[in-house]
N, C-alpha and C positions, 0 to 999 in steps of 0.2 A: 477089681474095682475098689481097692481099699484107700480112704477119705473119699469115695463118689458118693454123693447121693442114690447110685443104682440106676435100676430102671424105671423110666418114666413113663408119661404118656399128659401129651396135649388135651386139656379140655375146651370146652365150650358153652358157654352164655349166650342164652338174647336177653339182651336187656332194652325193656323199653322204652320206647320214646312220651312225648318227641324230646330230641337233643336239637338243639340250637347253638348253629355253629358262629364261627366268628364275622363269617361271610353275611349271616343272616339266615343261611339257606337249613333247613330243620328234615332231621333225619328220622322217619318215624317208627324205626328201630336198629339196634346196632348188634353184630354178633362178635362175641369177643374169643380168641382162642389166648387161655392161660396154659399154666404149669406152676404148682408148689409143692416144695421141698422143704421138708421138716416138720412137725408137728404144731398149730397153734395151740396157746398154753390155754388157762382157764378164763384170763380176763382178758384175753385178745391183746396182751399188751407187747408181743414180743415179732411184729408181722414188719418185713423187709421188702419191700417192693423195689423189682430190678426195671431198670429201663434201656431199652437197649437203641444199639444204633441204628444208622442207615438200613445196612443190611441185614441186622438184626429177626430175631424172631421169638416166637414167648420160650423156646427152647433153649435154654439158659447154660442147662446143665443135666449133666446122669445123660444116659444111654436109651434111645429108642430101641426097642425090641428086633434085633438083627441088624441093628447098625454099631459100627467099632469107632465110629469116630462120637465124640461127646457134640454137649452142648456147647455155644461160645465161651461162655463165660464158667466152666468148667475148674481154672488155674483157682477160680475165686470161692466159689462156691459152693459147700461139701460139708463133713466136719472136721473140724477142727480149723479150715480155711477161716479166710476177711468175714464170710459171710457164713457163720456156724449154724449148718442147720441140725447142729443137735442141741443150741439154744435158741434159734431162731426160726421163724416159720417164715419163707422165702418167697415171693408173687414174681411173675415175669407173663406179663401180657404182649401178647401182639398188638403195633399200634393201628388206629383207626386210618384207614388209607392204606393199611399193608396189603400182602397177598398170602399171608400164611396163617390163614384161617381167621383173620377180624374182617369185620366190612370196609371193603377198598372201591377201587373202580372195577376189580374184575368180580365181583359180589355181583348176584342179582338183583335187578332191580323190581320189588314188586309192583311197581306203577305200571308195568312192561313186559316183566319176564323176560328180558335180556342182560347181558352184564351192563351195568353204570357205564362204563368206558370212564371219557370226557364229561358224561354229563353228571357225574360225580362230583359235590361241590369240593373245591379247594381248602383245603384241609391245614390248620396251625399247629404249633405244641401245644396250645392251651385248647384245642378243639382233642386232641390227643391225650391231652392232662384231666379234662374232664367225664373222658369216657372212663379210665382207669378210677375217677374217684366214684365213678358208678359203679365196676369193679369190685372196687377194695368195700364198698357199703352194701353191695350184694354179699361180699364173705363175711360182714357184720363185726366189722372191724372202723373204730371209731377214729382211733388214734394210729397210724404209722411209725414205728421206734422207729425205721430208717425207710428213705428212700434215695435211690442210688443209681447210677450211670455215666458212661461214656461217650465224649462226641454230641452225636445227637442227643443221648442217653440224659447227660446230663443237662442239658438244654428242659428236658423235662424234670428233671428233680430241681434246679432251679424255678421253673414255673409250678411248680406242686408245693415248695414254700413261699410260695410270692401270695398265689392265687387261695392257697388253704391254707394259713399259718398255723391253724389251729391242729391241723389232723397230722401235721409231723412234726417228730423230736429232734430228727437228724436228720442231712442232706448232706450225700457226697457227690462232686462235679467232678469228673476225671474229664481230664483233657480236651475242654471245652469254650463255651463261651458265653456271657452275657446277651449279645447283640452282633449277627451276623456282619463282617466286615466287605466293602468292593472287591477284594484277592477272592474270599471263600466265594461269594456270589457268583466271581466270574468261572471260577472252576462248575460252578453247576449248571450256569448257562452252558456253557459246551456242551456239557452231559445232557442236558436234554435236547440240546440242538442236536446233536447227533441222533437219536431216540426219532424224533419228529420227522429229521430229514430222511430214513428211513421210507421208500415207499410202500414197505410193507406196514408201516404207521396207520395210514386211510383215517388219519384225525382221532384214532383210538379205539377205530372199530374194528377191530383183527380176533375179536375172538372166535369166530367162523374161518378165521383163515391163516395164512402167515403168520408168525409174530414178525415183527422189525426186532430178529434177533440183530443182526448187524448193526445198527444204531446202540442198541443197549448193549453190547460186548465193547464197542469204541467207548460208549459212556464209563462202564466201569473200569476200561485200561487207565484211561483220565485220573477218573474218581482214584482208582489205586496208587498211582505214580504220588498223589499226594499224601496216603497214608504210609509211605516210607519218607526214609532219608537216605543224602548223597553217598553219606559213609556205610550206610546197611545193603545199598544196592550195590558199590563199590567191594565191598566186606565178601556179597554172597554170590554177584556173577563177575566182576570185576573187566574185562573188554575178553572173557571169552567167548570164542565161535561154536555155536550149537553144531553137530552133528557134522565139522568141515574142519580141514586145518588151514585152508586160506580164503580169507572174502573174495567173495562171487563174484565181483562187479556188474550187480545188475540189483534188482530188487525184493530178490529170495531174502528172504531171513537171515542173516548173518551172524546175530549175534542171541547170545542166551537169556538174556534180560528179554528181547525181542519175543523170543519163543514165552518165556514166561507171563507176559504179559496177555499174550492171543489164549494162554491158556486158563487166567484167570481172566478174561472174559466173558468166555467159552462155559466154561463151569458156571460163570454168576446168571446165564442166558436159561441155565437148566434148571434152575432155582426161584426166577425173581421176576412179579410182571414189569416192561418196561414202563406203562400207566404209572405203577403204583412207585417207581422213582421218578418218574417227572411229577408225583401230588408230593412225595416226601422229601425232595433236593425245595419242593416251591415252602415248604411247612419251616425250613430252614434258613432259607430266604429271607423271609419274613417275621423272624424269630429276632426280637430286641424289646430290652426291659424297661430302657431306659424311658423317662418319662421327659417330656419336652431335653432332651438331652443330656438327663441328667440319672447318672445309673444310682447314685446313690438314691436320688429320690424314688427309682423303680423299683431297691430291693427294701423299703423301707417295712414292707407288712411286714417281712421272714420275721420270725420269731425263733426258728432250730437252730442248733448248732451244728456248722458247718465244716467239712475238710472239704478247702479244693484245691487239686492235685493237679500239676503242671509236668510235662515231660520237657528235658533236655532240649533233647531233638526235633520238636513236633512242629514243623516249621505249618501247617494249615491251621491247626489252633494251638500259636505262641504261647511259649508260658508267661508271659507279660499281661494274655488278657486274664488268664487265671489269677494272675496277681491284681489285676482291678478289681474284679471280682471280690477278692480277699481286704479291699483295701476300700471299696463302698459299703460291703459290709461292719467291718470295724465303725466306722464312718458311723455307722449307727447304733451301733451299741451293742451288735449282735456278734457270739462269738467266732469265732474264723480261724481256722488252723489251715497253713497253708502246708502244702505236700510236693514234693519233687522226685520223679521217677528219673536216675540219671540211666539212658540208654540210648543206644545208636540207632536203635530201630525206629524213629520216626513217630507218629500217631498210632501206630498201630501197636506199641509198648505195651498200652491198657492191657492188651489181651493177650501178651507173653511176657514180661516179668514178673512171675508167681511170686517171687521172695519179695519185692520188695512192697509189689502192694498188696499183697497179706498180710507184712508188718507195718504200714501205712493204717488198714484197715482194722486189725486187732488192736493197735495205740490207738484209736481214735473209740474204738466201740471197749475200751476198757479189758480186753483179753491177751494182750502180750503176756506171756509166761519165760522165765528163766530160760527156760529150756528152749522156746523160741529165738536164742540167740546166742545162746552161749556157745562155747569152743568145745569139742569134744575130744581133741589128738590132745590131750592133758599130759606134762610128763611131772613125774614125782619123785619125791627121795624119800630114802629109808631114814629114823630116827636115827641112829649109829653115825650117818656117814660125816665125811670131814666137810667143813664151809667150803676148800678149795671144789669138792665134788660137785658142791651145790653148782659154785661158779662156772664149774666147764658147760654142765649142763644146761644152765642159763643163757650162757655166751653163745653155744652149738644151735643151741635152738631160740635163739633170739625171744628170749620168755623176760620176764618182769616179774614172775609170782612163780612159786614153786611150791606146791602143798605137802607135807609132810606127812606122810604115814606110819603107821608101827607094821608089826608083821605080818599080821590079817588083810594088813592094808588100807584099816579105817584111818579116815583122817584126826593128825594128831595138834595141828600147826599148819602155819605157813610163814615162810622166807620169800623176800621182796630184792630186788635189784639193791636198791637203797641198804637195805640189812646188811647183804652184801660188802658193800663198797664202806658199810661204816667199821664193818669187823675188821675189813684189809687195815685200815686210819689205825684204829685198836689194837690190833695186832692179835686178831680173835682165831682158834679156830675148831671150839667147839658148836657143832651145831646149833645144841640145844641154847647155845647162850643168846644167839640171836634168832632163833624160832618164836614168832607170836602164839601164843596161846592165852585163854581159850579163842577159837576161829569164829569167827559170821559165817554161816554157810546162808543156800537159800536150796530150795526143791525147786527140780523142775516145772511143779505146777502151779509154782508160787506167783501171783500177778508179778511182774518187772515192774511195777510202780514202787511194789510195796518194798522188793529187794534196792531197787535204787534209793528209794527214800532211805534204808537201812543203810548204806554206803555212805550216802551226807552225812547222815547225822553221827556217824561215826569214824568221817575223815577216811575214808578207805578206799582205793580204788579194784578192790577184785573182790568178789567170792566166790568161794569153793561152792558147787552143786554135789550134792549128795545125797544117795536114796536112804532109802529105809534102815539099813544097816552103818550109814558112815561112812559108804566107800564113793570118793570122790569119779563123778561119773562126768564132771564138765567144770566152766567155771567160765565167770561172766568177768567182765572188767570193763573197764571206764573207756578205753579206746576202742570194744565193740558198741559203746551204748551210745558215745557222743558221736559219732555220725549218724546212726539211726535216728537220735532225736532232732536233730537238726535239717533232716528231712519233712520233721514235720511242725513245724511251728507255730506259734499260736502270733496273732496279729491285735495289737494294741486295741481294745474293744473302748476306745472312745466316742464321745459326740462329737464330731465337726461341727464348728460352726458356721461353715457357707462352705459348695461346692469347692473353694480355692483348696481348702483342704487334704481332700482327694484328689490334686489335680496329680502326683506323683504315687505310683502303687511301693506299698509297704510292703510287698512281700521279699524284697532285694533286702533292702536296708529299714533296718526302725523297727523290724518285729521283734516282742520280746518276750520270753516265754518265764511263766513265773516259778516261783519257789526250787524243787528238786531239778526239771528240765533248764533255769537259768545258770543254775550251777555246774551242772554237769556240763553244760554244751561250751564249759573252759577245757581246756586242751591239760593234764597235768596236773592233776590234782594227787596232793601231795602226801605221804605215807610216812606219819610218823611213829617211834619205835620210844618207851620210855628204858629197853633194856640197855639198849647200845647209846645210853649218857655220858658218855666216858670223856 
């Protein structure tokens, strides 16, 4: 379990009431099941609240005791991962209306002594956002350095700096939205029309009897079919036949997508009340910021600084609204770094591209290191050798930078393409005449601000990584750094002055990222040499 957190274990709060919901209707107490990971520091200033999705649960990450598969959010989560919990102390609650340990509809009810069912009131993100800030002030924690989530997830960190601007520094929105659109609505109506039409349903009272698995396994094949994409479902069953070599002509299963889908059903039926996805598809519904229509004026409290992160492919929440998002914010003066996850996998990226949103996430929260980026298959030359040697080497291996070693191996120099091509001009072909020395190097545990800032300001596009002794162990360059940065980009933090403003999102075009990231994210930054003057 090496970067896991280890082994966990779910806890439990009541926290008292009454809570007053958005409905009106008042809860006169609520029991919350958390999990955290990591230690909190002295002045409570280092606490990460995770929020999770639909199907979500406060189990985040690390290993329950006898189980092999992790928590969701596991890729993220650990240390040295996005979310370090060996600087960070990490919260992930279950939300109000779930089924995996906070008070839902299948909670008992103590007016009754039966579960809530239906008579459970209807449930918002901000009815959700407010239980969690009773949460995070029961672990006696004033201020939140970050809070964070996915999907629904983010819907709540969005509402946690709208509604508290004070209690957070940072807010990260992956693959989300402002303000539910008619497309996402309708996809959840189905899902709960499936669920109700169910007559194992009986209006929500089944906890004595049946569940309407069947209604809730239809709802989540729906719900799933939209956290892919055409090309990931193409990519991974493509029109093969499950268990046959020619279709059946009839209405057997045919195909493997088919089968695939009945079986994440299936599984989600073993896990999830159906109740408690018909309160949390309605909590989603009803989920928009915007104030008389206007998002800018909705995120106007936020006070944190923001990454929100858009996927490729997420065709249920576009990267377009990420980009409003990023471009109402700006709007008002608050910071905004927009983020792009490029993958085929649809909505469901959040929770399988480790590489790119741990380095999404470590840029944003100040922990990218060298070493988190740099190249390791390094090829080098000996002092001695001839420029023609350098050159085969360069050309074979399609390299730019060649680091120079003596016979230990420490590095002594480095030779550039350019060096190169100006020796051939020359008619050069001692090494050493176009070897730079002394080199920039950087350590692998160097922040990558501080090596890239050292790059500008000294016109350079590579440097050697080298440990303790000299001996080059990797090396970073300008065409690993400028796309990574340009993933994440920081959005003009000006004041509009009237909604026309914003009527066009800035995350395509117009954002500009200042100082060390505006420069680097030019294509070709150029290496000059004062040996080879000739």
């Amino acid at each position: 379990m090496e970067h896991s957190v280890g082994l966990t274990e779910t806890k439990h709060v009541d926290l008292p009431g009454p809570i007053v919901m958005d409905s009106g209707a008042v809860l006169s107490e609520v029991r919350v099941a958390y999990e955290t990971y990591g230690t909190l520091n002295e002045d409570r200033s280092n606490a990460i609240l995770i929020c999770h999705a639909l199907s979500g649960d406060a189990h985040a990450a690390g290993y329950h005791k006898g189980d092999v598969k992790p928590g969701w959010w596991e890729i993220a989560i650990g240390p040295g991962k996005g979310f370090d919990t060996s600087k960070h102390f990490v919260i992930c609650s279950n939300v109000l209306g779930g089924c995996r340990g906070t008070t839902g509809p299948s909670s008992v009810d103590p007016a009754t002594g039966r579960p809530y069912g239906t008579r459970f009131p209807v449930v918002t993100i901000k009815d959700m956002v407010k239980v969690q800030k009773l949460l995070v002030d029961h672990l006696g924690i004033e201020q939140l350095f970050a809070v964070a989530g996915g999907s629904m997830g983010g819907m709540q960190a969005l509402q946690w700096a709208v509604l508290y601007p004070e209690a957070v520094k940072r807010a990260v929105v992956i693959a989300s939205t402002a303000r539910s659109t008619p497309q996402q609505i309708a996809f959840n109506a189905v899902g709960r029309r499936a669920i109700t039409a169910d007559p194992a349903w009986r209006g929500g009272d089944y906890y004595d009897g049946d569940v309407p698995s069947h209604g809730l396994a239809l709802a989540r094949m729906v719900g799933h079919i939209t956290y892919l994409s055409d090309d990931s479902m193409l990519s991974r069953f493509g029109r093969s036949l499950q268990g046959k070599e020619q279709v059946g002509y009839d209405f057997s299963t045919d195909f493997q997508v088919e089968s695939y889908l009945y079986h994440k059903g299936d599984a989600f039926v073993a896990r999830f009340d159906p109740n408690s996805y018909l309160y949390m598809t309605k909590a989603i519904d009803y989920f928009d910021l915007t104030q008389n229509g206007s998002l800018i004026a909705g995120l106007a409290s936020a006070k944190a600084k923001f990454l929100v992160v858009g996927i490729t492919s997420d065709w249920l929440y576009p990267p377009y609204q990420s980009e409003e998002i990023v471009s109402a914010l700006s709007a008002n003066g608050i910071k905004a770094y927009h983020g792009e996850i490029r993958s085929n996998y649809g909505h469901d990226a959040f929770l399988l591209e480790a590489g790119q949103l741990n380095y999404l996430l470590k840029n944003f929260f100040g922990q990218v290191t060298s070493g988190d980026i740099m190249s390791t298959d390094v090829a080098t030359i000996g002092e001695g050798a001839a420029i023609s040697q350098a050159g085969k080497i360069m050309i074979r291996k399609g390299l730019n930078h060649l680091p120079v070693v003596d016979g230990t191996g420490r590095l002594t120099g480095i030779v550039t393409s350019w060096d190169i091509a100006k020796a051939v001009a020359c008619d050069l072909d001692d090494l050493s005449s176009i070897t730079s020395r002394p080199v920039l190097t950087t350590r692998a545990d160097e922040p990558l601000e501080e090596a890239v800032a050292r790059m500008e300001e000294n016109k350079i596009s590579a440097l050697p990584v080298v440990d303790d002794e000299g001996h080059v162990i990797g090396l970073v360059t300008n065409e690993h750094i400028s796309p990574l940065l340009r993933r994440c980009r920081s959005a003009p933090a000006t004041k509009a002055e009237g909604e026309g403003a914003s009527s066009r999102p800035t995350g395509r075009n117009g954002l500009r990222v200042r100082g060390v990231r505006a420069r680097l994210s030019r294509e070709g930054i150029s290496v000059k040499s004062s040996k080879l003057d000739c």
